[in-house]
C-alpha beads as a LAMMPS data file, in Angstrom:
LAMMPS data file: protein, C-alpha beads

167 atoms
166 bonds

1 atom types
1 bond types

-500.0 500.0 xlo xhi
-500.0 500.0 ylo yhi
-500.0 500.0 zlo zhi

Masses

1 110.0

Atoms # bond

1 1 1 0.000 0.000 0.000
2 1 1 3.014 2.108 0.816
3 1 1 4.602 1.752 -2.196
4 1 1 0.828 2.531 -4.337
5 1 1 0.918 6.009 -2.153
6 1 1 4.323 6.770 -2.839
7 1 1 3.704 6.103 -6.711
8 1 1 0.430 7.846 -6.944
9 1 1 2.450 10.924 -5.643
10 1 1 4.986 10.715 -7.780
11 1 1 2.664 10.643 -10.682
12 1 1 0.914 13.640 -9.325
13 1 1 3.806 15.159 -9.100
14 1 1 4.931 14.670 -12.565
15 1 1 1.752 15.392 -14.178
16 1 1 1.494 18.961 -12.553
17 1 1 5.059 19.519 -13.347
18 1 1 4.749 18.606 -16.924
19 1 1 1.489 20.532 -17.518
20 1 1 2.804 23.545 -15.633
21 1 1 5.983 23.527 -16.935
22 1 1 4.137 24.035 -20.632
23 1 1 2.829 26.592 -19.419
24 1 1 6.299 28.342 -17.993
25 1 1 8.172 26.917 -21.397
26 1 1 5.698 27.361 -24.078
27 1 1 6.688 23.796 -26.084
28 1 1 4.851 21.086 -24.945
29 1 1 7.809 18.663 -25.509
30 1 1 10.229 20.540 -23.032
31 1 1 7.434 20.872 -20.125
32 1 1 7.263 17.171 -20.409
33 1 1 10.411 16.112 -20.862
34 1 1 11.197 18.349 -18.027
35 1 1 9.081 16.942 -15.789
36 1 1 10.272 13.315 -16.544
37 1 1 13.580 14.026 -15.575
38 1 1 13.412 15.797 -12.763
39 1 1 10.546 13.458 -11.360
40 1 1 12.482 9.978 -12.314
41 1 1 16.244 11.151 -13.019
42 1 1 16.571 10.470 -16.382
43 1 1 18.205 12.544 -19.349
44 1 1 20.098 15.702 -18.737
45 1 1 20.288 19.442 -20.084
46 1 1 21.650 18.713 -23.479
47 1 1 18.625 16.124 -23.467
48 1 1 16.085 19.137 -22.377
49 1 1 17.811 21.160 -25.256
50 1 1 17.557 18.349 -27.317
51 1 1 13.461 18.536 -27.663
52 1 1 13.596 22.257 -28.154
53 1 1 12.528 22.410 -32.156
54 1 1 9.958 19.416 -31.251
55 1 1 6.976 21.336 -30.348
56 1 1 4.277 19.680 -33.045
57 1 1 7.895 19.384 -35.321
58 1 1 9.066 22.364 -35.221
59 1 1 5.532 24.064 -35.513
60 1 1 4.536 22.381 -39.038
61 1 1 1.434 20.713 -36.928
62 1 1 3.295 17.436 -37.487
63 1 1 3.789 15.053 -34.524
64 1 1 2.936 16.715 -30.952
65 1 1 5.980 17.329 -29.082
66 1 1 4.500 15.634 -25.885
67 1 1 4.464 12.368 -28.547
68 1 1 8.225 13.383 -29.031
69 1 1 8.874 14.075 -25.701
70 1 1 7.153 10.951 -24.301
71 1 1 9.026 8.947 -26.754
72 1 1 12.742 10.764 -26.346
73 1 1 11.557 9.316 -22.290
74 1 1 11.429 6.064 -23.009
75 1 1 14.597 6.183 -25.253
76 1 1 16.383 7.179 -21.997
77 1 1 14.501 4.474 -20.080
78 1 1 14.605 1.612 -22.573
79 1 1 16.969 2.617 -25.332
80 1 1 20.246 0.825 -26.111
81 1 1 23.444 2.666 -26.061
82 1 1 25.413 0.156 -28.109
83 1 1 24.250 0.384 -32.012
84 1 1 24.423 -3.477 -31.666
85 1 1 22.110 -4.107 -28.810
86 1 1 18.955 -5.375 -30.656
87 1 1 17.141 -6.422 -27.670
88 1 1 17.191 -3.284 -26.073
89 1 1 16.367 -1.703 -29.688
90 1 1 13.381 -3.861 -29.413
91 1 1 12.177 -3.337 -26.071
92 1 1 12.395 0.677 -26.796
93 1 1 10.252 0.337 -29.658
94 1 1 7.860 -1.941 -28.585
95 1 1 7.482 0.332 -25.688
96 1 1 7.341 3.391 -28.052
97 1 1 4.709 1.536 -30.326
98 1 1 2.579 0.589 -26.880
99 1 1 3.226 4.394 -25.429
100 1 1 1.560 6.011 -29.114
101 1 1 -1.118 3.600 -29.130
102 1 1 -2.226 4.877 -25.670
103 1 1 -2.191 8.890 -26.721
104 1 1 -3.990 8.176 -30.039
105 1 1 -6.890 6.376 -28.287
106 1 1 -6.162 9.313 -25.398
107 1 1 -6.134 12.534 -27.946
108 1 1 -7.387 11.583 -31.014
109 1 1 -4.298 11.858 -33.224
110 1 1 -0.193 12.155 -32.670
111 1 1 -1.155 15.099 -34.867
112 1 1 -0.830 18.512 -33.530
113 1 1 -3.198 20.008 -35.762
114 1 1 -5.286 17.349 -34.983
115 1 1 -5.360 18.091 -31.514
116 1 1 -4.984 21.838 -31.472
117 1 1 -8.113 21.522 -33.947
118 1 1 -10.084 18.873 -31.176
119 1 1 -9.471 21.278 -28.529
120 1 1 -9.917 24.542 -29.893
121 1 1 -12.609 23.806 -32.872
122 1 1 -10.225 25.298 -35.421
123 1 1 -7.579 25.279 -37.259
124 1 1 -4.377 26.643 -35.821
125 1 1 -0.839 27.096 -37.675
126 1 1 1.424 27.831 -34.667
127 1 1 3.723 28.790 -37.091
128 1 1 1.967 31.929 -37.851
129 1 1 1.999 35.009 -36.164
130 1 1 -1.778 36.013 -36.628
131 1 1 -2.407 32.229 -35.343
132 1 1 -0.319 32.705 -32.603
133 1 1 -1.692 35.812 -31.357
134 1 1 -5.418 33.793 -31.573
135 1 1 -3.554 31.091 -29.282
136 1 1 -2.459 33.208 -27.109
137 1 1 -5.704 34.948 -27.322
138 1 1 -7.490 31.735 -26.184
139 1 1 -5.053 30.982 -23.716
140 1 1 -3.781 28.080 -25.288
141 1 1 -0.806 27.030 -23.544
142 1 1 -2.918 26.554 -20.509
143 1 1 -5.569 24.709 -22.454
144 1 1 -3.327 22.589 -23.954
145 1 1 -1.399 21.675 -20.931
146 1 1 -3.062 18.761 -20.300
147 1 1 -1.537 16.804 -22.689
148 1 1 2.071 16.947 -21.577
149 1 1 0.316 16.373 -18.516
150 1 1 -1.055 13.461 -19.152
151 1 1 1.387 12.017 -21.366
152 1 1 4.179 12.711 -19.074
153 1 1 1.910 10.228 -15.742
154 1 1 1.358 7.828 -18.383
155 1 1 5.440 7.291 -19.039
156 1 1 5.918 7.342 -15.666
157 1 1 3.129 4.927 -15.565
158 1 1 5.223 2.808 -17.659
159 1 1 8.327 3.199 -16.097
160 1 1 7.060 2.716 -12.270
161 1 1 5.249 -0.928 -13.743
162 1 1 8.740 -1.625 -15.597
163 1 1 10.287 -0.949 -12.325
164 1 1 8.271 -3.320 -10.377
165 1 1 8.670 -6.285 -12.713
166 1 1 11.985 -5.675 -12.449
167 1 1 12.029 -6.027 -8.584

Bonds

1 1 1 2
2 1 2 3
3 1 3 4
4 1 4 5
5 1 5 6
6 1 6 7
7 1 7 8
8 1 8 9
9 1 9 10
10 1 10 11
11 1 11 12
12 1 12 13
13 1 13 14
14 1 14 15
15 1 15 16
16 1 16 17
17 1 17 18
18 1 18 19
19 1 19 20
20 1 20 21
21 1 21 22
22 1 22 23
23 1 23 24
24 1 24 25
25 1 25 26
26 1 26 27
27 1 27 28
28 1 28 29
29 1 29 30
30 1 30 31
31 1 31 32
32 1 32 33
33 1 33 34
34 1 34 35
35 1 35 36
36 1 36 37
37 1 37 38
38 1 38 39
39 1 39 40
40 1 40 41
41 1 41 42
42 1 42 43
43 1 43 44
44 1 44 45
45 1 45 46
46 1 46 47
47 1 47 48
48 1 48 49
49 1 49 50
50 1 50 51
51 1 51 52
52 1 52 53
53 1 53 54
54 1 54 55
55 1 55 56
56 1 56 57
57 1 57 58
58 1 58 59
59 1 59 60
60 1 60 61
61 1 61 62
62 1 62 63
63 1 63 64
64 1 64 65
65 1 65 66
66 1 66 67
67 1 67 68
68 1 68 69
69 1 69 70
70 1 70 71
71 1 71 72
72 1 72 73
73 1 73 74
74 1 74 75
75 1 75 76
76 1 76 77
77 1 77 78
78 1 78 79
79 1 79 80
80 1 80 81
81 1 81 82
82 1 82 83
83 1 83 84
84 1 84 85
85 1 85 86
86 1 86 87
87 1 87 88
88 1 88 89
89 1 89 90
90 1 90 91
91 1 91 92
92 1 92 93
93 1 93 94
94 1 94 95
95 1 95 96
96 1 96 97
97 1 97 98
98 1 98 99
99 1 99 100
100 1 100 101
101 1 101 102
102 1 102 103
103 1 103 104
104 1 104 105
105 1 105 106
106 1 106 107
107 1 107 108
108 1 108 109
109 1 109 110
110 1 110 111
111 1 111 112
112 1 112 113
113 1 113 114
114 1 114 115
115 1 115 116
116 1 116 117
117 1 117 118
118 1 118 119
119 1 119 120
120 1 120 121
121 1 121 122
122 1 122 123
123 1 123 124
124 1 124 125
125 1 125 126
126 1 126 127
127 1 127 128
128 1 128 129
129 1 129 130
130 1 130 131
131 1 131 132
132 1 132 133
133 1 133 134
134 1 134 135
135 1 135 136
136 1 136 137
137 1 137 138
138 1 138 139
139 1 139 140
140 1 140 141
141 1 141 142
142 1 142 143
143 1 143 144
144 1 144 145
145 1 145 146
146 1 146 147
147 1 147 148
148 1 148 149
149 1 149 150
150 1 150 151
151 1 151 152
152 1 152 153
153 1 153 154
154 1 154 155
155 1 155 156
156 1 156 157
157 1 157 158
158 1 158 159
159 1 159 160
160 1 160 161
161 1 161 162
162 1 162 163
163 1 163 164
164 1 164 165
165 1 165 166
166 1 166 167
């Protein structure tokens, strides 16, 4: 029971960070990233710096940077450091593949358009000043929070089950 507490918090935790930190950063795949590795210790700043351009790929609506972030996460977690290790290739990517199946069926879409067009019932290009202005107009960071929110407690989700199979 202990240990459910302890995890529940630390989801909580990371899920607040992550959304706030979206809010602070403006790009949806720092905030989470951010909050992953402060909350479970993984990555570093070059890592942080790393996901800067990711924000729905570098604003072309393409893959949301929480997606990115979520995924850069599990590379950390799961990912193989020598080019040669298959099975840890493997495990990375069928985590990856399990982690994208879970925010389509979440959000609709890896899409940022997609979801920038589910939440706010239009078409947004965040690469556009006038759009921009209409996002920040609708307070969009704050609305949109939520999804490095959630995508940053369900990676640690993943990582807090990985760690108790593992014990």
């Amino acid at each position: 029971m202990a240990g459910e507490a302890s995890n529940a918090r630390l989801l909580d935790e990371v899920e607040s960070k992550a959304a706030a930190y979206e809010i602070e950063c403006k790009n949806c795949a720092q905030g989470c990233l951010r909050a992953l590795q402060e909350v479970f210790g993984i990555g570093n700043a070059l890592t942080f710096k790393a996901a800067t351009a990711m924000p729905g790929i570098a604003l072309r609506g393409e893959a949301c940077g929480a997606v990115v972030a979520g995924l850069m996460a599990i590379g950390l977690v799961w990912g193989r450091e020598d080019p040669l290790d298959m099975d840890s290739y493997m495990r990375s990517v069928s985590q990856g593949r399990k982690f994208c199946r879970w925010f389509e069926k979440e959000f609709g879409s890896v899409m940022c358009r997609d979801i920038v067009r589910q939440r706010f019932g239009k078409e947004l290009n965040l690469a556009s000043p006038d759009d921009v202005k209409e996002f920040l107009r609708m307070d969009g960071y704050r609305h949109c929070s939520c999804v490095p929110g959630k995508t940053a407690r369900r990676v640690g989700e993943m990582i807090l089950e990985s760690n108790d199979k593992s014990a």
